[in-house]
Each structure stands twice: as C-alpha cells, then as structure tokens.
N, C-alpha and C positions, 0 to 999 in steps of 0.2 A: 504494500500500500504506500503512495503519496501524497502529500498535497502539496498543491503550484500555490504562487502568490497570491490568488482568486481565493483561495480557499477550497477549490474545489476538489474533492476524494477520487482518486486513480488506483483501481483495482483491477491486477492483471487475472486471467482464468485459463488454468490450465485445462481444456477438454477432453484429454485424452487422445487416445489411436482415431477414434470413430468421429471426433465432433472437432469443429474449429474450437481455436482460443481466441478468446475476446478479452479488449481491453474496452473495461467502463470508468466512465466519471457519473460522479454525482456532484452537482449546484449545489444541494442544498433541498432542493424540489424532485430534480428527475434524473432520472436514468441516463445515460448516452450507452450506446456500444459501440465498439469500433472490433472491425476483425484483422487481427494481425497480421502479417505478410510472412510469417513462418508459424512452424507447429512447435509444440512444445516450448512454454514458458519457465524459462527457469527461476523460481522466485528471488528477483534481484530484479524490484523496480525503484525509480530514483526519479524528481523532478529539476532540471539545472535550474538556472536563476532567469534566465530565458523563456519558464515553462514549454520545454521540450521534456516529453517524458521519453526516457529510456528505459527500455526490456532487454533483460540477459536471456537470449534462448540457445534451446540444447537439443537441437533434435535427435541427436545419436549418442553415445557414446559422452567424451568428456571434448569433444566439437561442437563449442561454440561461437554464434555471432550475436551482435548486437543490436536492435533497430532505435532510430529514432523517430520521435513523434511529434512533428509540430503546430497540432492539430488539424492538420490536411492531410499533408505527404509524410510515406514513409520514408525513410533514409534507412538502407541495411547496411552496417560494415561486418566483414568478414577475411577472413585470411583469402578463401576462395574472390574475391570481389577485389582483391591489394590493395582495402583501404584500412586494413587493422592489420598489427604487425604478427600475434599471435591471434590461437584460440584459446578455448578452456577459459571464457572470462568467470570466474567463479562471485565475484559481487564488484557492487558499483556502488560511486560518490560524486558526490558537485560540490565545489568550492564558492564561496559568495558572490563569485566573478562569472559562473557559469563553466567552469573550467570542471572535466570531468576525470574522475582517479578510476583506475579499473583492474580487479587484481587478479593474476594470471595463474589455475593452479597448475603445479607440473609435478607429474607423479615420479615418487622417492627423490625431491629434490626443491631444492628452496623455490617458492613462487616468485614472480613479477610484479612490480607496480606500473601500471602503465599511466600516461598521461596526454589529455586532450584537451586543447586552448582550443579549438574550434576548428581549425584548419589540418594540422598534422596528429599524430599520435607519437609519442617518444617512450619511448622504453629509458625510464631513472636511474637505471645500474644500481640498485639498493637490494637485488637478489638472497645476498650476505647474510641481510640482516632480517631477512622475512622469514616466516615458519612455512613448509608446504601446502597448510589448508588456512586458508581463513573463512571466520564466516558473517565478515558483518565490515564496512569500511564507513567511515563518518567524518566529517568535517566538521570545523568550529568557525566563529567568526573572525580566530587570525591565521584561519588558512593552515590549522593543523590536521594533519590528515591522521585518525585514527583507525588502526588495522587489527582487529580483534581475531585471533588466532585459539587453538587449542590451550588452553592456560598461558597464554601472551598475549601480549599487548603491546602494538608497536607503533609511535607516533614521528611522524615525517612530515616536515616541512622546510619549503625548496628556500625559502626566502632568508631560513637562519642556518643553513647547513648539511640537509637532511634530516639526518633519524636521529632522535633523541626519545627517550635517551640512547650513547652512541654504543650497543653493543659490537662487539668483537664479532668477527666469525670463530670463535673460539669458545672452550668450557675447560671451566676446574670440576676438575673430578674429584668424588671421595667416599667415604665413607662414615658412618657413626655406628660402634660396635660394643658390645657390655663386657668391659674387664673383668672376664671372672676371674683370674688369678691372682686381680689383683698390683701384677708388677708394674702398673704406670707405662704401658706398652702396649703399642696391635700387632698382637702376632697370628698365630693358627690358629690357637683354642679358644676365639674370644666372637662372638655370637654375633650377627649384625641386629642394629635393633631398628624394629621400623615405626615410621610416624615420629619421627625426632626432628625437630626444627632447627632450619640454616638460616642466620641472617647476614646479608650482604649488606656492609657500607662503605660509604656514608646513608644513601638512601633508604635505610632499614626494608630494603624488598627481601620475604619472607619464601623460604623452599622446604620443603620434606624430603624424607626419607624415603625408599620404596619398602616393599616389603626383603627386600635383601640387607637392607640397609643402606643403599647408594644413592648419591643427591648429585646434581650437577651443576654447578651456577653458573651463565652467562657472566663473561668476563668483560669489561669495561676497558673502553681504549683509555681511560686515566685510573687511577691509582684506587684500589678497591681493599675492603678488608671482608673477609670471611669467618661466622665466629658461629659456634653451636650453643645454642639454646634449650640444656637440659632440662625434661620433663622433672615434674618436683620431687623430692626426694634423690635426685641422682646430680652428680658433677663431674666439669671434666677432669678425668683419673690421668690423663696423659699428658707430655710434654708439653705441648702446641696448645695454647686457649686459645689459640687465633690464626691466623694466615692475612696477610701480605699479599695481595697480588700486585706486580711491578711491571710493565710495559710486557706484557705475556701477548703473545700472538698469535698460539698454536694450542693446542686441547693439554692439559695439564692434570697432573695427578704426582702424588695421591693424597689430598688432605684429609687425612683419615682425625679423628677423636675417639678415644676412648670412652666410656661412662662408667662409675660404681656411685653405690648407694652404701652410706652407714648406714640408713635404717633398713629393716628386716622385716618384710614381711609378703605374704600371699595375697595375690589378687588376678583374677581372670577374668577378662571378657566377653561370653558369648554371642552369638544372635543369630537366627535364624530366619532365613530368605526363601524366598520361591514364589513361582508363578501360578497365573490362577487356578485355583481347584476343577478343572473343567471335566465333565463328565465325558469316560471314555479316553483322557487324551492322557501319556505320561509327560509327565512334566519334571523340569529341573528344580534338585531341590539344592540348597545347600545348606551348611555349621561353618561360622566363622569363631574362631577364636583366638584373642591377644592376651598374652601374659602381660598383664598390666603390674603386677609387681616385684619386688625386687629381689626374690629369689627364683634360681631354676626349679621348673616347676615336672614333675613327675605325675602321673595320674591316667584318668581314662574319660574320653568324651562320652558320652550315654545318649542314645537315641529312641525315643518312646516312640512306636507307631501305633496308626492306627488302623482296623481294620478296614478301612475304605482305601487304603492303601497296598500298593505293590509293586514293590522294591524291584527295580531293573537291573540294575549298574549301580556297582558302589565303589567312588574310588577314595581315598587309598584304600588298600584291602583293610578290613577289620578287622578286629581280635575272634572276635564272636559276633555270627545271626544268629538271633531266635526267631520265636515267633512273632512276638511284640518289640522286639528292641534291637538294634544294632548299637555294637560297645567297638570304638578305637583306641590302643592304648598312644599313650603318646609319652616319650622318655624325652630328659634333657633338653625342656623348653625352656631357652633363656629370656629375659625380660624383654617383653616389648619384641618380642617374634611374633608371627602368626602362622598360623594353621586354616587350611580349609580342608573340608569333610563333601563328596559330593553326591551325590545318586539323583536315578532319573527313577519316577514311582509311577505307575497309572493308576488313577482314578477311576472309581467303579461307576456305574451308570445311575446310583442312587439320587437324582437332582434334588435337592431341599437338605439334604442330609446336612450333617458336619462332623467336619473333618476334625479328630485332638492331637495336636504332635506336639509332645515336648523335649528340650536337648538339657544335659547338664554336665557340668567339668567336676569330675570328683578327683579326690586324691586316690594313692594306690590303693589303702584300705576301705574305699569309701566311708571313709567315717566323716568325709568332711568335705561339703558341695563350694563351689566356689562359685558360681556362676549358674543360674537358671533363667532358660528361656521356653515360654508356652506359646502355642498359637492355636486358634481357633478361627476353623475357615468352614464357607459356605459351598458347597459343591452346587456349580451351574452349569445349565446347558443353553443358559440364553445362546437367540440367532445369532451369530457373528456375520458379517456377509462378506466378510473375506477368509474365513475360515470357510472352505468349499463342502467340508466333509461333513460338517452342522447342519442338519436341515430346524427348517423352524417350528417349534414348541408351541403348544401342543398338538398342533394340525399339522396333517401332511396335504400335499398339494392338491390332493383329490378335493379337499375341504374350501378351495377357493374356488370363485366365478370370475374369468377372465372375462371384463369389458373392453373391447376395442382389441385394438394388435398387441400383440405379446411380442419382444424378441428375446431370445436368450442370451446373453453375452456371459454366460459363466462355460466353464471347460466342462461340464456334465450335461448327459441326457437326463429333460425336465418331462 
C-alpha cells in the first residue's frame, strides 16, 4: 500500500495464474482500477514525490522488472528492455526529491543498492556492506536511506559518505564458554554457553550467542571495543574483559570469554512447542530445554503423552518408550547449553477432543523436578482450503446446491 501527496490509497492485487493484477486507488469516495502491464505483483509498492507509483513484479523465478505509473502510461524497466541494470528488484524507496532506491537480491551473496534521479539508474558500489535479503527500504527527510535486512539495519546516504554506520566487510569472531575447571582459560573441556550477551563500542549495539556459543560482531572501519555481558550470577573467569578492535580488515578471531559462577545452584528451563492439533495429520512436536543455572546438570527429560497421540519419529533416540511416556537421559549439561527433544505424532480423528501432554527435567533420582511444562490443546478439523486433503465439516459435497457455474481450481476430483 501507498499514499501520493493527494492523499489518495494505492493498493496493488496480486490475481494469480488465472486472473489479471490490478492496481487500485481510493479518493476517499471511490474505487479506480487500473490493470497492470505484467503479471505477478511482487509486494513492493512505493509513491515518488512526483506521484508516480511504482510496482516491483516477478513473474518467474527471482526475474524481476519494474513499472511505473503516472497515472496514464505505463513505463516498464527491465534488464530485458536495457533500461535497468539488474533484476531480482527485491523492494523499493523515494527520497523527498522523487529520486528512487531499489535493492537488488543476489542469491548466496551480498545485495545491491540501486539508484534512480529520473533519467539513469546507477548501481552505488555499497555491495560490502548490505546483507543478501532485505525486506523493507525507507527514507527520511534528510535523505537517509534505510535498509532493513534479517537482524540488520543499514543506513546510506550519498550526500555524507555513504553507509553509516560504516561497517567493514569484515567480523570478529568468538566465542563465550562456562569455565568449569575453573583455571581462568578456554581450552577443551569448557562448555559453550548460549544466549550470552556481546556489546560492541562505543555504540552499545547488543549481539548473542548461538546455541554453540559463537557470536560475531561487524567490525567498524574506526576503533571499536568488544566486551561480554555476563548473565547474573556469572563473571568473566578469563584473561581478556574486553577486546580492542584496531584498523582490522579481514574476519578475525578468536575473542573467546570465559564464565564461572561462585554461586551454586540448579535451574532448568523447559517449554514445549508444536503445531496445530489437527485431526488425522502428524504433526511436529518438540522439548526445549536450557540449563539456566550454574551447575552441570545430570538428569532425564520426561514426556507425558496422550492417548490421542502417536509417536512417529523420535529424535534423539530415548532412554525409554512406554506407553504413556517417553524419558531422555541427558548427562553433562553445562550452564546455559540447550537441548532439543523432537518427534513427529499423528492425531487421531477425534475432533472436539483434547489433547494433555506434559514435559518435565528431573534429576537422576527423580526426586527433584526442575522444570514443568503442560499443554492442553483442542483437536480440529476445521476446513483449511489450502490444506487439499481436508474436506469441509460436517457436510460433504453431496450436501451442497451449486447455483450458477462451478469451476474447480483445486488439484482433486470434486
């Protein structure tokens, strides 16, 4: 959606294979449509300062062009046409001036900023610094172009430099791991922990941990500092509270930290995920759990089922099935690791029913739970109408009077 200077609402409509796509305005009162001069709209509409609206389409593959609209004529660019320099325009932006940004995606490799004063398109050479997907491009009123990417955010503007802030084409690499020995060192035996916070400055921009324990911070063309931000109870046990980064230019490692905790104690966190209860369909379930405290922890996850349930695939293997329960042991979880548990279950045809599954983290003995999680779900067989294999509830099609012409456009005989 846009709106031009008028005020007036620009809504593009994808049709599909079978029907045109329409671009509509609304005044305010009424309707327009207009039918586009390609198929497939790819949701990336945008109004310049001109009120020309432009459409990113895609009719195939990741080949696209662009049209403009100036509410008469169309105008297409295209690589095929040699009036745009790439395809793949993945989204669109206008500057105050009517000048338009357009960002290029290129698979397993950094994207393009392209740029359009009205007459040429140029390609900005800021490749570097962009991430492969974005999915949203914006302007402000000084002509800052903002590039919203998969957890980044990259702001470019031509008039003070380019990008700023000015990332590297480079990363510091590291890690954050739980000293259990003790000796003020990362060596072999020492655990990565995940969900551990990085802060890079001066700018206090904030990073994680994976679940390995590996973080990696964009490296800054000036002088940066790198410091880890132990979760409570825990500090850094190792040499290094901090890292230095100094005119670096190339991907670096290893800024590792240590962690140990003088306080002592047990803490787990479970939770329990999965998709909808649908009758008839097996579904992905899974058990997450993180050692949330500060000793390694030893014990057994426990899995309560129920009988509306049945167990497909269970990965990792388990200690023990029964009938009601699946048990995993789990040895030598150090702080702040995680664990997932997974199976695929089908649901029985019971609709209305419900469903009880509950998970729990006991110690070896069980004499001591650490962590409980319940769930309670509704088993449905509502229509989906993109689920083909669903017919609709509780009538079957003999149960309907077709008025007028029917067509089918589903992949089954009706």
């Amino acid at each position: 959606m846009a709106i031009d200077t008028n005020n007036n609402i620009w809504i593009a409509i994808f049709g599909g294979q079978s029907f045109a796509d329409f671009l509509y305005k609304y005044d305010g009162t009424n309707w327009t449509n207009y039918i586009t001069p390609v198929d497939s709209i790819y949701p990336s509409l945008i109004c310049d300062a001109k009120n020309n609206i432009w459409v990113c389409s895609q009719p195939s593959g990741y080949h696209s062009s662009l049209s403009k609209f100036d509410g008469i004529n169309w105008t297409e660019f295209s690589v095929a046409n040699q009036n745009l320099p790439f395809d793949s325009i993945q989204s669109l932006a206008s500057d105050a001036k009517g000048n338009i940004y357009a960002f290029v995606y290129r698979k397993h490799d950094h994207g393009k900023l392209l740029f359009y004063d009205g007459t040429t398109w140029q390609d900005l050479n800021v490749s570097n610094y962009l991430p492969e997907w974005n999915y949203k491009i914006t302007c402000d009123a000084k002509d800052n172009v903002y590039l919203f990417g998969f957890e980044t955010l990259t702001i470019y503007n031509q008039n003070d430099g380019g990008i700023d802030p000015p990332w590297a084409n480079a990363w510091a690499n590291g890690k954050v791991v739980y000293d259990a020995n003790n000796n003020q060192q990362v060596d072999g035996s020492d655990a990565p922990m995940f969900g551990q916070t990085i802060i890079q400055l001066p700018d206090s921009t904030l990073f994680g941990t994976d679940n390995n324990g590996n973080f990696s911070v964009p490296i800054k063309q000036n002088n940066s500092i790198i410091k880890s931000l132990p979760t409570a109870d825990f500090h850094v046990n190792t040499d290094s509270l901090q890292y230095q980064l100094i005119n670096i230019t190339t991907d670096t490692c290893c800024y590792d930290f240590g962690l140990y905790s003088d306080t002592i104690y047990d803490n787990a966190q479970l939770a329990i995920s999965h998709s909808t209860m649908r009758c008839g369909f097996t579904i992905p379930y899974s058990i997450n759990v993180i050692n949330k405290g500060t000793t390694i922890l030893d014990g057994h996850v426990v899995l309560k089922l129920d009988s509306h349930c049945a167990v497909t695939y269970v990965w990792p293997t388990p200690f023990a099935i029964n009938a009601d329960s699946i048990v995993w042991d789990v040895t030598n979880m150090q702080p702040y690791s995680a664990l997932n548990f997974n199976l695929d279950m089908t649901i029985s045809n019971s609709t209305g029913d419900t469903v009880f599954t509950s998970a729990y983290f006991a110690n070896q003995n069980y004499t001591t739970t650490y962590s409980l999680d319940d769930d309670v779900s509704v088993i449905t067989c509502a229509y989906d109408p993109n689920a083909k294999s669903v017919e609709p509830l509780p009538y079957g099609w003999a149960n309907y009077v077709v008025k007028g012409s029917l067509m089918n456009r589903g992949a089954m005989a009706l």
